[in-house]
mmCIF entry with sequence, helices, sheets and N, C-alpha, C, O atoms, coordinates in Angstrom:
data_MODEL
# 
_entry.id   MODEL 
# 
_entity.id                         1 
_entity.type                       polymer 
_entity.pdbx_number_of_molecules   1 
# 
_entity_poly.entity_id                      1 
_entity_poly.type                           'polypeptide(L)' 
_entity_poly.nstd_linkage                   no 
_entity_poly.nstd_monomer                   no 
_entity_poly.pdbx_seq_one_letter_code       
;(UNK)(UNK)(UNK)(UNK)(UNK)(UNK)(UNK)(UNK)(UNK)(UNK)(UNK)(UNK)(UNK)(UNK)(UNK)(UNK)
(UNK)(UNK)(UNK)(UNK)(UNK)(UNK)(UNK)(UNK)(UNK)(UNK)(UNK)(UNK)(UNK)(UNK)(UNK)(UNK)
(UNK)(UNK)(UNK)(UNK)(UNK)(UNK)(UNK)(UNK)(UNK)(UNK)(UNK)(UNK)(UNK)(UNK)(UNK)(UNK)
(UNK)(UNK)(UNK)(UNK)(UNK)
;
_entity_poly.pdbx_seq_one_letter_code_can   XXXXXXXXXXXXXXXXXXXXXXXXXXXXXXXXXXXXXXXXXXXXXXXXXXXXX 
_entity_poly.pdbx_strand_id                 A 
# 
loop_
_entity_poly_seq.entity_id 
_entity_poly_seq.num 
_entity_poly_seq.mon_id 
_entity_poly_seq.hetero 
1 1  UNK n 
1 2  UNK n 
1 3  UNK n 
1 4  UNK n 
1 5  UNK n 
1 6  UNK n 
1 7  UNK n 
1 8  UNK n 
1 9  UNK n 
1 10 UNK n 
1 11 UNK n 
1 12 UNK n 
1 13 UNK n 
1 14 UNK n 
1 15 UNK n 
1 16 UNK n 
1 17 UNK n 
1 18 UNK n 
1 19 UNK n 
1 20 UNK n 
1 21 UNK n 
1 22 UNK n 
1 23 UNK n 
1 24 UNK n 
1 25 UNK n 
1 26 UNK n 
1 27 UNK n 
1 28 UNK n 
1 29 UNK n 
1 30 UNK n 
1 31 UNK n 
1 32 UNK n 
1 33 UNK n 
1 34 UNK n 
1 35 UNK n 
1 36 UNK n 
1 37 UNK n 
1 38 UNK n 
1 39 UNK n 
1 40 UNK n 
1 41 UNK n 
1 42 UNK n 
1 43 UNK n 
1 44 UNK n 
1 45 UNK n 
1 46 UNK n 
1 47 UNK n 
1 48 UNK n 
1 49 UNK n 
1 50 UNK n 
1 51 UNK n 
1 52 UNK n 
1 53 UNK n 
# 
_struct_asym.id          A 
_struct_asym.entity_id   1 
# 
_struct_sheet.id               AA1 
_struct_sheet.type             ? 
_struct_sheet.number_strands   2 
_struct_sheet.details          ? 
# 
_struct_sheet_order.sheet_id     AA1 
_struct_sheet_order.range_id_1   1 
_struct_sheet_order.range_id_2   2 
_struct_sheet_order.offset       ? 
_struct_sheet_order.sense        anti-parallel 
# 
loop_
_struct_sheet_range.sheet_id 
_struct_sheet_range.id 
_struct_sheet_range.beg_label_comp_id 
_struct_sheet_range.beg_label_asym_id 
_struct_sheet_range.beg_label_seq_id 
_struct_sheet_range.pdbx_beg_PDB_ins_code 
_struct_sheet_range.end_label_comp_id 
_struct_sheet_range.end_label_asym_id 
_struct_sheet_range.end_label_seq_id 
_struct_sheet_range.pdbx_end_PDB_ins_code 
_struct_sheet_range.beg_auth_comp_id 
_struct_sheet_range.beg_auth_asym_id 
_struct_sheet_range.beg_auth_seq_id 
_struct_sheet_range.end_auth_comp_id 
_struct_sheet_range.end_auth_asym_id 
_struct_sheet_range.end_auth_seq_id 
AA1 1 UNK A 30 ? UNK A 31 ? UNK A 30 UNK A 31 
AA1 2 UNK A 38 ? UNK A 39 ? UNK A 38 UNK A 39 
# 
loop_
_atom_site.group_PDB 
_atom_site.id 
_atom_site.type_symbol 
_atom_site.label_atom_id 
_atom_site.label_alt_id 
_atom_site.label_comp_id 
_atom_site.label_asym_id 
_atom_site.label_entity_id 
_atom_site.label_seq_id 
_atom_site.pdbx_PDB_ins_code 
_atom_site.Cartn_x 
_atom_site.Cartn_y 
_atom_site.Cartn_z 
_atom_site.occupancy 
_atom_site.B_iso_or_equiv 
_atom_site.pdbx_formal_charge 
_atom_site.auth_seq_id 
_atom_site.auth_comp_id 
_atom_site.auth_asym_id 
_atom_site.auth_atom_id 
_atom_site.pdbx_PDB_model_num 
ATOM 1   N N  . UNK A 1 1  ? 93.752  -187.942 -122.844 1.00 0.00 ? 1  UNK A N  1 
ATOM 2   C CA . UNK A 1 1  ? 93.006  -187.893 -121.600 1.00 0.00 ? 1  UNK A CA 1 
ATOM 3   C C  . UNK A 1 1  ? 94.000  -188.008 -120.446 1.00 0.00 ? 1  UNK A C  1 
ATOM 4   O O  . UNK A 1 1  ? 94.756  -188.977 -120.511 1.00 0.00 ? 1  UNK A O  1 
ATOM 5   N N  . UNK A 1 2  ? 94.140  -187.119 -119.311 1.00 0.00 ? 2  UNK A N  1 
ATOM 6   C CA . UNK A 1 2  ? 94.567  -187.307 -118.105 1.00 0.00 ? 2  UNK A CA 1 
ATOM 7   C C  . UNK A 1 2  ? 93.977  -187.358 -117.260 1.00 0.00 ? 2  UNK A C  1 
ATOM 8   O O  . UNK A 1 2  ? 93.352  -186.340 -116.965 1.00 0.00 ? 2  UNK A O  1 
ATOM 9   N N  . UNK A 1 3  ? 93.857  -188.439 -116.490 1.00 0.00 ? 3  UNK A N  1 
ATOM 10  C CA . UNK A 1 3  ? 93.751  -188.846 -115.810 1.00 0.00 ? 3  UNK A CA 1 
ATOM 11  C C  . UNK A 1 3  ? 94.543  -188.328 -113.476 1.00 0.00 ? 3  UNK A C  1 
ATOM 12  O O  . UNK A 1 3  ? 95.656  -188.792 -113.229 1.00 0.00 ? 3  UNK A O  1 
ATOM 13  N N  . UNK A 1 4  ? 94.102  -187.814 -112.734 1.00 0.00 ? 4  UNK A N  1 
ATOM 14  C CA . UNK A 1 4  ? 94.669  -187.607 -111.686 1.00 0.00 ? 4  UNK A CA 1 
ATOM 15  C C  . UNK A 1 4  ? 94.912  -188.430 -110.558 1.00 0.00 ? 4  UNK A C  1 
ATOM 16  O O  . UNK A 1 4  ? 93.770  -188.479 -110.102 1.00 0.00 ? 4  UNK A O  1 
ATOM 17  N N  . UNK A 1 5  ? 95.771  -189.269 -109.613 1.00 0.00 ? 5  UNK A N  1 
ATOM 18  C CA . UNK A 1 5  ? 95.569  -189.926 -108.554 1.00 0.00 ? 5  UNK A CA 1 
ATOM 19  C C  . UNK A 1 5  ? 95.002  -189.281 -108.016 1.00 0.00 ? 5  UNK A C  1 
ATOM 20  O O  . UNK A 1 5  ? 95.105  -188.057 -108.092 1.00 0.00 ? 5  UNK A O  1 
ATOM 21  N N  . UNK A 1 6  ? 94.021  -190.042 -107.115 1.00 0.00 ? 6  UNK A N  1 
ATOM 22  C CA . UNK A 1 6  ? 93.167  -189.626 -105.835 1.00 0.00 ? 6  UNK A CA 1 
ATOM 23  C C  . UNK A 1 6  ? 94.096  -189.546 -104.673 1.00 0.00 ? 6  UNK A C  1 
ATOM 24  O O  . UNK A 1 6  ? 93.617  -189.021 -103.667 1.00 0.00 ? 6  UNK A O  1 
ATOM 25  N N  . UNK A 1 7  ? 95.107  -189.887 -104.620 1.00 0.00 ? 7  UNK A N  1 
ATOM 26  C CA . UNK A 1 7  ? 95.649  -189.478 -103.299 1.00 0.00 ? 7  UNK A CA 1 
ATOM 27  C C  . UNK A 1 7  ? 96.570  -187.986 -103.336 1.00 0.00 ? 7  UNK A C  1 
ATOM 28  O O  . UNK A 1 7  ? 97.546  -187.724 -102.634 1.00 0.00 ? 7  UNK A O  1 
ATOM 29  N N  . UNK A 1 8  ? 96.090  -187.336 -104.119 1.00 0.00 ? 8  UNK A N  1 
ATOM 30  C CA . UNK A 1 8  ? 97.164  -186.178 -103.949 1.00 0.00 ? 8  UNK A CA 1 
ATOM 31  C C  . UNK A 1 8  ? 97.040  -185.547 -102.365 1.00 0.00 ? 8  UNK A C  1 
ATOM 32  O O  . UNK A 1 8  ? 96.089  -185.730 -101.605 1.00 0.00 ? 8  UNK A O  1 
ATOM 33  N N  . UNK A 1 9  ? 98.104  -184.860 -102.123 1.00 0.00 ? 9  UNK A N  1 
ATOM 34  C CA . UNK A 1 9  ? 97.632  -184.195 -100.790 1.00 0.00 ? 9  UNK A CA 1 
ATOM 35  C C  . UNK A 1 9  ? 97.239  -182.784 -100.823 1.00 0.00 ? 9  UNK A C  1 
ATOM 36  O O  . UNK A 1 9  ? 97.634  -182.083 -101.755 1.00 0.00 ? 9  UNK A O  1 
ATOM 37  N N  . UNK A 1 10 ? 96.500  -182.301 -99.898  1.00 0.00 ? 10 UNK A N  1 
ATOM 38  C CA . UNK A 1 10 ? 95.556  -181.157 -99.653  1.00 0.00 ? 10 UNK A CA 1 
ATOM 39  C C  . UNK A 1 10 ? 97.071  -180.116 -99.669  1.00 0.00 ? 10 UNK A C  1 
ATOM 40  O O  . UNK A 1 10 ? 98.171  -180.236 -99.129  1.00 0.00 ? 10 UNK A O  1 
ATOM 41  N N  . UNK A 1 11 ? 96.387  -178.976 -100.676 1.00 0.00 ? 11 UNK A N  1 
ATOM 42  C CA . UNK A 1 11 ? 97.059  -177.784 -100.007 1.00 0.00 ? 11 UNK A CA 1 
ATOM 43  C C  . UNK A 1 11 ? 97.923  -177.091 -98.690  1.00 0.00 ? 11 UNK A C  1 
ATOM 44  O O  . UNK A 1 11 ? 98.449  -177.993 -98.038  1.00 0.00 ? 11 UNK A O  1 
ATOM 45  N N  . UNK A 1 12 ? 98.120  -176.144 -98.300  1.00 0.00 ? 12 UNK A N  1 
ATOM 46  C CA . UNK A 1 12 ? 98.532  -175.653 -97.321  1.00 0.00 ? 12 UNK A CA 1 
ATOM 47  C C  . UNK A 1 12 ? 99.152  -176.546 -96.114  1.00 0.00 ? 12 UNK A C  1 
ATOM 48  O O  . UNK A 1 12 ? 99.299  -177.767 -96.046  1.00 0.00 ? 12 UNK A O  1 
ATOM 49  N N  . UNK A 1 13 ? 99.467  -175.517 -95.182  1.00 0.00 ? 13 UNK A N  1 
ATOM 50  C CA . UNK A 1 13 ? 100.559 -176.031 -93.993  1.00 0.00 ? 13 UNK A CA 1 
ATOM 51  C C  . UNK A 1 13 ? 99.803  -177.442 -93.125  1.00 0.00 ? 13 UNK A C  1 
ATOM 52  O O  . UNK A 1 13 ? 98.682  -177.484 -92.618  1.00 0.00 ? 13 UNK A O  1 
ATOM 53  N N  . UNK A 1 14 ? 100.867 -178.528 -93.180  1.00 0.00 ? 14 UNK A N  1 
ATOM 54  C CA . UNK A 1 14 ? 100.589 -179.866 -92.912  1.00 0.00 ? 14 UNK A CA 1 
ATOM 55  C C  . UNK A 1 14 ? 99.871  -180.445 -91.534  1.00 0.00 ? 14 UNK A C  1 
ATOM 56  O O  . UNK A 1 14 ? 101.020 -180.385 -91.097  1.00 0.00 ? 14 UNK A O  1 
ATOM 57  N N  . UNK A 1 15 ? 99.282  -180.820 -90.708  1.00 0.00 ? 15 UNK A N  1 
ATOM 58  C CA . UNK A 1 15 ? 98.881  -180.944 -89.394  1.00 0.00 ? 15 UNK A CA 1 
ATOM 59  C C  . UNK A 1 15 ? 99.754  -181.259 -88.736  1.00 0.00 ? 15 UNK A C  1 
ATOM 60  O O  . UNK A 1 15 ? 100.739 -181.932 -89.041  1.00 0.00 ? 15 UNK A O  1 
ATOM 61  N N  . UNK A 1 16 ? 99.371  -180.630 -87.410  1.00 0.00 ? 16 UNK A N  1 
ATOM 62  C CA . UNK A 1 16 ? 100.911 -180.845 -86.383  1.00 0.00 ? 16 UNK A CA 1 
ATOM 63  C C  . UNK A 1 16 ? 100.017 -182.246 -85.418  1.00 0.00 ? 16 UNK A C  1 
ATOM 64  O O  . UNK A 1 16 ? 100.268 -183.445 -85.298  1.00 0.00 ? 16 UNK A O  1 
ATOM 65  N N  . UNK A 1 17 ? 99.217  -181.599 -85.022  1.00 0.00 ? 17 UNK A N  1 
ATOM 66  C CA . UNK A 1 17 ? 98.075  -182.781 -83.761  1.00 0.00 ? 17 UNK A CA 1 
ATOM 67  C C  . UNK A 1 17 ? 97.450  -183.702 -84.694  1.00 0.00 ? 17 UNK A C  1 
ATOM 68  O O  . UNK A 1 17 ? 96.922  -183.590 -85.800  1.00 0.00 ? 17 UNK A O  1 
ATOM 69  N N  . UNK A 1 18 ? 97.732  -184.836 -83.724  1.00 0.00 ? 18 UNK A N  1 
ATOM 70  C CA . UNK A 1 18 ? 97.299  -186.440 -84.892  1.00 0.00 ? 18 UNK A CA 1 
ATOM 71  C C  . UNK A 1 18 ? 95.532  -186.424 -83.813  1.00 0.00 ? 18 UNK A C  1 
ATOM 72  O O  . UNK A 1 18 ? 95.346  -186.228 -82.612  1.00 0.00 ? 18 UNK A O  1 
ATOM 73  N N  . UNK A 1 19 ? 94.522  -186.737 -84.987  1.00 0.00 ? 19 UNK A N  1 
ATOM 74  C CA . UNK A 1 19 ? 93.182  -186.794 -84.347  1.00 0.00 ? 19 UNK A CA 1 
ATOM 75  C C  . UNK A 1 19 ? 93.067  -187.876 -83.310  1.00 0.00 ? 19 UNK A C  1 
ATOM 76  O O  . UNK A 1 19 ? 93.133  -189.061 -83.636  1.00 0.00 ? 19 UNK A O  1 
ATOM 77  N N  . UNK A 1 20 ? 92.899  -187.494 -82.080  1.00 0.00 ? 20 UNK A N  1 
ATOM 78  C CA . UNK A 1 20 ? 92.738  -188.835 -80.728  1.00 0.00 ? 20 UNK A CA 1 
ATOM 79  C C  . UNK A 1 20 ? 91.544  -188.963 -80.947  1.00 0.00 ? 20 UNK A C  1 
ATOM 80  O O  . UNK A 1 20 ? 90.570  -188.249 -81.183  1.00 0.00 ? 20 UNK A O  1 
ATOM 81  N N  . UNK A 1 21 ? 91.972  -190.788 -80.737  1.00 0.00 ? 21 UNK A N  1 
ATOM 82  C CA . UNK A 1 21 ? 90.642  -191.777 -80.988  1.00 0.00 ? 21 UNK A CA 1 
ATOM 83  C C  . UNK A 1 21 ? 89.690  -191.450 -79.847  1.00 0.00 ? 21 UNK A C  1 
ATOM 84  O O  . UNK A 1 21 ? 89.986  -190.615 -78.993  1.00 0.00 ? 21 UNK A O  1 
ATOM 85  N N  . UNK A 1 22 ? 88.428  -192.186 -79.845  1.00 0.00 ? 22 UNK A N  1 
ATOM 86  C CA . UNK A 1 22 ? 87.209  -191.738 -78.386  1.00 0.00 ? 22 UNK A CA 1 
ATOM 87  C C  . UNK A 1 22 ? 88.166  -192.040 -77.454  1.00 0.00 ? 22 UNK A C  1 
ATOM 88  O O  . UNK A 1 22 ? 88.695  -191.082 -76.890  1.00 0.00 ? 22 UNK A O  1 
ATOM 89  N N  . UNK A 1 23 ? 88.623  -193.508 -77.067  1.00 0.00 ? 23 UNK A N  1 
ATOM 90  C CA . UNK A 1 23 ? 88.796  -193.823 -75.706  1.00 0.00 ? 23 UNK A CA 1 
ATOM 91  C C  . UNK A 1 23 ? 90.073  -192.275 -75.629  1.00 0.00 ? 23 UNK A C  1 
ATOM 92  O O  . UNK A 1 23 ? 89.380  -191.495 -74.975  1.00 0.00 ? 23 UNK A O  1 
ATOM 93  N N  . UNK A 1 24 ? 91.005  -191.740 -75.828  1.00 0.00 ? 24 UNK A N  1 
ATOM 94  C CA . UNK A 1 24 ? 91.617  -190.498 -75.148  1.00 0.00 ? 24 UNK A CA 1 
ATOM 95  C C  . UNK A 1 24 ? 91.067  -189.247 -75.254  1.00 0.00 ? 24 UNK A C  1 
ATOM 96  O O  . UNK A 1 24 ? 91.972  -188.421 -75.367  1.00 0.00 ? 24 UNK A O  1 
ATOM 97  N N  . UNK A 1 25 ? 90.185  -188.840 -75.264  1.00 0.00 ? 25 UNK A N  1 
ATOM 98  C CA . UNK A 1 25 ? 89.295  -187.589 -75.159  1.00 0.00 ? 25 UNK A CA 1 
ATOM 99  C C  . UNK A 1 25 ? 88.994  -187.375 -73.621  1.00 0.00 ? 25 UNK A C  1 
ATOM 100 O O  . UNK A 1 25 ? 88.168  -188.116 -73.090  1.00 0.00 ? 25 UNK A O  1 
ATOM 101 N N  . UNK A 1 26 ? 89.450  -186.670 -73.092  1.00 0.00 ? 26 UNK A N  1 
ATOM 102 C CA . UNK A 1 26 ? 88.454  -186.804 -71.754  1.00 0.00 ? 26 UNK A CA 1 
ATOM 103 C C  . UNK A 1 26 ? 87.947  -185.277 -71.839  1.00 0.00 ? 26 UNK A C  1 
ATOM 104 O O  . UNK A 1 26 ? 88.161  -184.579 -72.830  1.00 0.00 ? 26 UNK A O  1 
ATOM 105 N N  . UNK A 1 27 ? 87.467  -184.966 -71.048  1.00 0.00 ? 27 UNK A N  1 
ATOM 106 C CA . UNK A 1 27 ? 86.630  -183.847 -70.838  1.00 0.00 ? 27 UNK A CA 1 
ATOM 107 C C  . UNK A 1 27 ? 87.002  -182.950 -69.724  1.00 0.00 ? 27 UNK A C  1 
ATOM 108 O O  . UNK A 1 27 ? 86.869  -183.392 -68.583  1.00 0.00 ? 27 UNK A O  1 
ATOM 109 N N  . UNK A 1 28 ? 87.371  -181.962 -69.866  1.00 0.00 ? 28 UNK A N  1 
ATOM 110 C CA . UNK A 1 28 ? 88.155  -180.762 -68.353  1.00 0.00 ? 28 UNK A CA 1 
ATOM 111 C C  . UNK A 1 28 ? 86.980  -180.529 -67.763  1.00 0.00 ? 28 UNK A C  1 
ATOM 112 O O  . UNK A 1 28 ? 85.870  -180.411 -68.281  1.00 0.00 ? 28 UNK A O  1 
ATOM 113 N N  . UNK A 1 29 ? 87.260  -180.478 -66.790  1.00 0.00 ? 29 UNK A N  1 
ATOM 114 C CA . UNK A 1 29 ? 86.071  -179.801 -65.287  1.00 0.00 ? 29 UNK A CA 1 
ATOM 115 C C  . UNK A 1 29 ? 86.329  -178.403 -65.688  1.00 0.00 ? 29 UNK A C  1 
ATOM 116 O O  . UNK A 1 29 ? 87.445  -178.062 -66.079  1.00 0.00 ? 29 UNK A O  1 
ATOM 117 N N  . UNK A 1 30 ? 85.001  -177.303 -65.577  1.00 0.00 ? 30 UNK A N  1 
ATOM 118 C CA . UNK A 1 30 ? 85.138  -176.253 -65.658  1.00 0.00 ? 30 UNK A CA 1 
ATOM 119 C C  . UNK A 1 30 ? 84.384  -175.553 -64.159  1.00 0.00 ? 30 UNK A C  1 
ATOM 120 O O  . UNK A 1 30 ? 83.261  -175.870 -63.766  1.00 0.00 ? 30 UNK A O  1 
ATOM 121 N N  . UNK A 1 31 ? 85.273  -174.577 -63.492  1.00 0.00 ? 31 UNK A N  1 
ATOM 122 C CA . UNK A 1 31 ? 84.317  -174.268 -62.071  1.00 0.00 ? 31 UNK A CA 1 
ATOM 123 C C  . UNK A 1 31 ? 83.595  -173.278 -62.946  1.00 0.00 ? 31 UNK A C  1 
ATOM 124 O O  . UNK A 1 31 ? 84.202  -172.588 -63.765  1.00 0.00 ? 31 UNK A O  1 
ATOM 125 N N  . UNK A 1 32 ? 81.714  -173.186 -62.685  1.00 0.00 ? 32 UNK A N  1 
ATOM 126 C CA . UNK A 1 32 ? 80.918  -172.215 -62.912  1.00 0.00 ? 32 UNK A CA 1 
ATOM 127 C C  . UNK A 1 32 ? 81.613  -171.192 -62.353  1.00 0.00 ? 32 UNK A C  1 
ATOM 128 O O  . UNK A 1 32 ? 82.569  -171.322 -61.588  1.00 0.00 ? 32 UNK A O  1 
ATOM 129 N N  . UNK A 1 33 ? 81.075  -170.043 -62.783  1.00 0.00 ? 33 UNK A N  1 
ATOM 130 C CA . UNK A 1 33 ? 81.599  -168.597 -61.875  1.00 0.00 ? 33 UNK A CA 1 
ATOM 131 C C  . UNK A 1 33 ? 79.985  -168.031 -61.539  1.00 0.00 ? 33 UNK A C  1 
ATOM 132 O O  . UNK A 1 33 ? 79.836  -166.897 -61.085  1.00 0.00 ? 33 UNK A O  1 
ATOM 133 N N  . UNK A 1 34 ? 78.977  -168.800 -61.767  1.00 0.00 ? 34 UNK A N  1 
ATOM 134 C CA . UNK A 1 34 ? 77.933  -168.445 -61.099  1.00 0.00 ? 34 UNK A CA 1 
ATOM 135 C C  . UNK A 1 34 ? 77.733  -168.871 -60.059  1.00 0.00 ? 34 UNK A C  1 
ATOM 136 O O  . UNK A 1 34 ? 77.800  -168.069 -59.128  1.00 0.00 ? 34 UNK A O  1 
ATOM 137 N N  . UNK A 1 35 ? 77.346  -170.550 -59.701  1.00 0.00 ? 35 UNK A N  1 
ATOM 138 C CA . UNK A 1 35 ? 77.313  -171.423 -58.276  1.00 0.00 ? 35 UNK A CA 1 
ATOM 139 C C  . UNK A 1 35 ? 78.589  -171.559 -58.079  1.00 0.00 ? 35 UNK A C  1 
ATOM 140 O O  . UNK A 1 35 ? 78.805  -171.274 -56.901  1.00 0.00 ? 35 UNK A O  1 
ATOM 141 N N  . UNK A 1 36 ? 79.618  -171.866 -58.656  1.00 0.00 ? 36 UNK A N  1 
ATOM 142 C CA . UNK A 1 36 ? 81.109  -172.215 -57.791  1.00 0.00 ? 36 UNK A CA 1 
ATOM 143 C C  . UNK A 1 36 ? 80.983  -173.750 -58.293  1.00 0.00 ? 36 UNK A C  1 
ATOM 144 O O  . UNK A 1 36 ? 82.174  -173.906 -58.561  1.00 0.00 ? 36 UNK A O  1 
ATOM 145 N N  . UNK A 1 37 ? 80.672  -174.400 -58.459  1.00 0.00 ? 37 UNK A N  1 
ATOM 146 C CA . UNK A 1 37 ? 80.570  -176.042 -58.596  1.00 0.00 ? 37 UNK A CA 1 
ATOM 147 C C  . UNK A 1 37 ? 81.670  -176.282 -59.709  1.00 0.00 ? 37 UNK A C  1 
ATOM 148 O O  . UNK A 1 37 ? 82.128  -175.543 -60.580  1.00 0.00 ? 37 UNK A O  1 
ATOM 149 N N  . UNK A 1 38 ? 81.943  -177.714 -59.319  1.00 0.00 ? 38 UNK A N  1 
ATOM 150 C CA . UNK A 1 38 ? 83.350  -178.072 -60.689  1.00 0.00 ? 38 UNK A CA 1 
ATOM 151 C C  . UNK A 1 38 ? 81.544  -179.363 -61.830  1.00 0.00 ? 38 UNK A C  1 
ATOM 152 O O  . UNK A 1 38 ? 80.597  -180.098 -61.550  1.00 0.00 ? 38 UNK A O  1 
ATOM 153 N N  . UNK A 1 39 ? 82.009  -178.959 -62.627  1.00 0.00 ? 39 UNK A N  1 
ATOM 154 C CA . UNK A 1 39 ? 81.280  -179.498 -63.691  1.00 0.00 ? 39 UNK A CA 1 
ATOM 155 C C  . UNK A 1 39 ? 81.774  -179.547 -64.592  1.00 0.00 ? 39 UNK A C  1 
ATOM 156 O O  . UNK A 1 39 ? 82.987  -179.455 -64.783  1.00 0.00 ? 39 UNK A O  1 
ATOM 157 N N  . UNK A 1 40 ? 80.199  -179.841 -66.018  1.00 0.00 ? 40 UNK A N  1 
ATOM 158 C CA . UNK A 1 40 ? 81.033  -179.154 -67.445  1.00 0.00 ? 40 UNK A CA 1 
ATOM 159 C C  . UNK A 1 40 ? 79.759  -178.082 -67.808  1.00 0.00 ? 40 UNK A C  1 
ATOM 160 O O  . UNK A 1 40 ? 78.990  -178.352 -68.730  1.00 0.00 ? 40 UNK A O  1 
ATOM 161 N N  . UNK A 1 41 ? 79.627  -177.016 -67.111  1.00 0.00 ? 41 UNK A N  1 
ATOM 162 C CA . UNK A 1 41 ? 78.807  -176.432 -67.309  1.00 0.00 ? 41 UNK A CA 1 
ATOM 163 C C  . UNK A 1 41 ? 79.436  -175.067 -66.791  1.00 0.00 ? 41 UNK A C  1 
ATOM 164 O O  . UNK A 1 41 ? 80.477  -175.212 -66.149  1.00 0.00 ? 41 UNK A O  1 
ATOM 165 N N  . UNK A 1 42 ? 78.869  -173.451 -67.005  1.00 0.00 ? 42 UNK A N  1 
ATOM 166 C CA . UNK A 1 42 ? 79.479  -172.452 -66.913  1.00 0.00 ? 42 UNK A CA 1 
ATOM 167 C C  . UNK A 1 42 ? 77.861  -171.307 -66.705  1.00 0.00 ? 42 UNK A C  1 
ATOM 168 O O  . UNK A 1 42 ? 76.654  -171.548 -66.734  1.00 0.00 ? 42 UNK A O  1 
ATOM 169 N N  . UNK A 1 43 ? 78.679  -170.071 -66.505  1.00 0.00 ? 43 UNK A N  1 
ATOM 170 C CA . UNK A 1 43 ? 77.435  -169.922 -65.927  1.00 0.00 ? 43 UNK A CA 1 
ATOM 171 C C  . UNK A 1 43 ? 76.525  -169.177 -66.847  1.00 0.00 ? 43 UNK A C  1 
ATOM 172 O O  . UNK A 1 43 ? 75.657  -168.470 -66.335  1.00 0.00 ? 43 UNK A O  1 
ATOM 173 N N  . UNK A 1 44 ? 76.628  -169.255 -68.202  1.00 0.00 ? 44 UNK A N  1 
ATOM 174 C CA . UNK A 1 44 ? 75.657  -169.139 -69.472  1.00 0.00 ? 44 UNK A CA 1 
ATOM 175 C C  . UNK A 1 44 ? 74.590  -169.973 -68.946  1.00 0.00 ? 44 UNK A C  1 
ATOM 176 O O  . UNK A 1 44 ? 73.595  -169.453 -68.440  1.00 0.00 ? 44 UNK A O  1 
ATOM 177 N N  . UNK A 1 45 ? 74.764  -171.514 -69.050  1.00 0.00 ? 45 UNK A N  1 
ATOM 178 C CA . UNK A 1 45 ? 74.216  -172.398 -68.957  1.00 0.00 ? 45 UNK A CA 1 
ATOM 179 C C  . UNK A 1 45 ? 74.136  -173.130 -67.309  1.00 0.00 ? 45 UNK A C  1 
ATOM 180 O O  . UNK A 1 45 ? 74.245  -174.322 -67.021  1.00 0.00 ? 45 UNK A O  1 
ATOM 181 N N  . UNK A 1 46 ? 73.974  -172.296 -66.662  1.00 0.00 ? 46 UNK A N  1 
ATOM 182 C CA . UNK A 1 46 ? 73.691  -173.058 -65.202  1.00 0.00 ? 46 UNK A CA 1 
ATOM 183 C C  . UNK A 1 46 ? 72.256  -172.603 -65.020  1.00 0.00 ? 46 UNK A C  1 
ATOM 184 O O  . UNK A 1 46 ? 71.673  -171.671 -65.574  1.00 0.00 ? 46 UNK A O  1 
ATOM 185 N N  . UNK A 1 47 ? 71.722  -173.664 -63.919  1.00 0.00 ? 47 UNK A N  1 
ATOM 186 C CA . UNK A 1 47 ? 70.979  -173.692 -63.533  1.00 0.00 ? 47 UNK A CA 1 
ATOM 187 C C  . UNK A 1 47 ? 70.496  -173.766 -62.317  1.00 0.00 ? 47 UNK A C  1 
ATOM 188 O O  . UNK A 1 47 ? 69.294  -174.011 -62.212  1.00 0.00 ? 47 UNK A O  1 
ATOM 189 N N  . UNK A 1 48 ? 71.158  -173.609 -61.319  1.00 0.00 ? 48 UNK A N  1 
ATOM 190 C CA . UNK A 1 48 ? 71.355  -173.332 -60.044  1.00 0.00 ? 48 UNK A CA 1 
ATOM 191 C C  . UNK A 1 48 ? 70.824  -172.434 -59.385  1.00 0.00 ? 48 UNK A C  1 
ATOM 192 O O  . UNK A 1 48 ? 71.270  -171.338 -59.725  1.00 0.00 ? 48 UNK A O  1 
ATOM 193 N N  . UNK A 1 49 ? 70.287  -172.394 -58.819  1.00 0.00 ? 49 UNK A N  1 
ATOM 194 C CA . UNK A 1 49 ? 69.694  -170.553 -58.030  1.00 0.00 ? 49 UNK A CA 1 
ATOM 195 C C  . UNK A 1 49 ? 71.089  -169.420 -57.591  1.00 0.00 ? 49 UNK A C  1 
ATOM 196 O O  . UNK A 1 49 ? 72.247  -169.832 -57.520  1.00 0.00 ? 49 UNK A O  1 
ATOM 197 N N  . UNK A 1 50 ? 70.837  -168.493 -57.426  1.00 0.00 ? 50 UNK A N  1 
ATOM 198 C CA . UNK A 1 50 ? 72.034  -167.367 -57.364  1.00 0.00 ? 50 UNK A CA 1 
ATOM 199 C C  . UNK A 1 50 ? 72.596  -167.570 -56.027  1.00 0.00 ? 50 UNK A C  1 
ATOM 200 O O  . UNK A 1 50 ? 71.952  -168.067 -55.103  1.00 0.00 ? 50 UNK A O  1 
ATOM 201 N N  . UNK A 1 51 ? 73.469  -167.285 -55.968  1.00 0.00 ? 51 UNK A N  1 
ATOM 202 C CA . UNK A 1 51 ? 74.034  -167.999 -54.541  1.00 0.00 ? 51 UNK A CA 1 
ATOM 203 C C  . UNK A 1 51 ? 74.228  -166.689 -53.651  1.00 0.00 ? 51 UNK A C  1 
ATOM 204 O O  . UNK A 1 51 ? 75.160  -165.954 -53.977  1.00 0.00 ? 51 UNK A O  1 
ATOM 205 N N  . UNK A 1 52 ? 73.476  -166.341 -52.610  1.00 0.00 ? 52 UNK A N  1 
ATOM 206 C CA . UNK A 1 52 ? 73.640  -164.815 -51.675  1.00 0.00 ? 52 UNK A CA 1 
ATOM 207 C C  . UNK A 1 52 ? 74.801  -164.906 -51.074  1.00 0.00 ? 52 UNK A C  1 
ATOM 208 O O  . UNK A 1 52 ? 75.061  -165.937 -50.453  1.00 0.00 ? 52 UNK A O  1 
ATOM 209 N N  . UNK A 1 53 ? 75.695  -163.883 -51.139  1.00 0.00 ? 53 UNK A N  1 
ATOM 210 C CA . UNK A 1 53 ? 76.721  -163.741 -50.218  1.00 0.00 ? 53 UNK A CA 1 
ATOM 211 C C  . UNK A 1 53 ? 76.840  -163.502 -48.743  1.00 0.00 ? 53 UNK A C  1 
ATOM 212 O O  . UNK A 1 53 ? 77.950  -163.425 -48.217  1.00 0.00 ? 53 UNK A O  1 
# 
């Protein structure tokens, strides 16, 4: 009977970026290109009325 360690390591090319914990995540401002506003929203998902030139 053989038996395998559980720690072998995974296949393929190794990770370069170490996973950041919650507290360093922050979140980028994205400007809509529908209203112009800095948010985190875009203009798939806005909700703003159309802005007349």
């Amino acid at each position: 009977m053989y038996i395998t360690s559980p720690c072998e390591e995974a296949p393929g090319r190794p990770r370069v970026k170490r996973f950041k914990s919650v507290g360093e995540v922050e979140k980028k401002l994205i400007r809509c290109g529908r209203c112009g506003k800095m948010g985190t929203h875009n203009k798939l998902s806005c909700t703003e009325p159309l802005v007349q030139q």
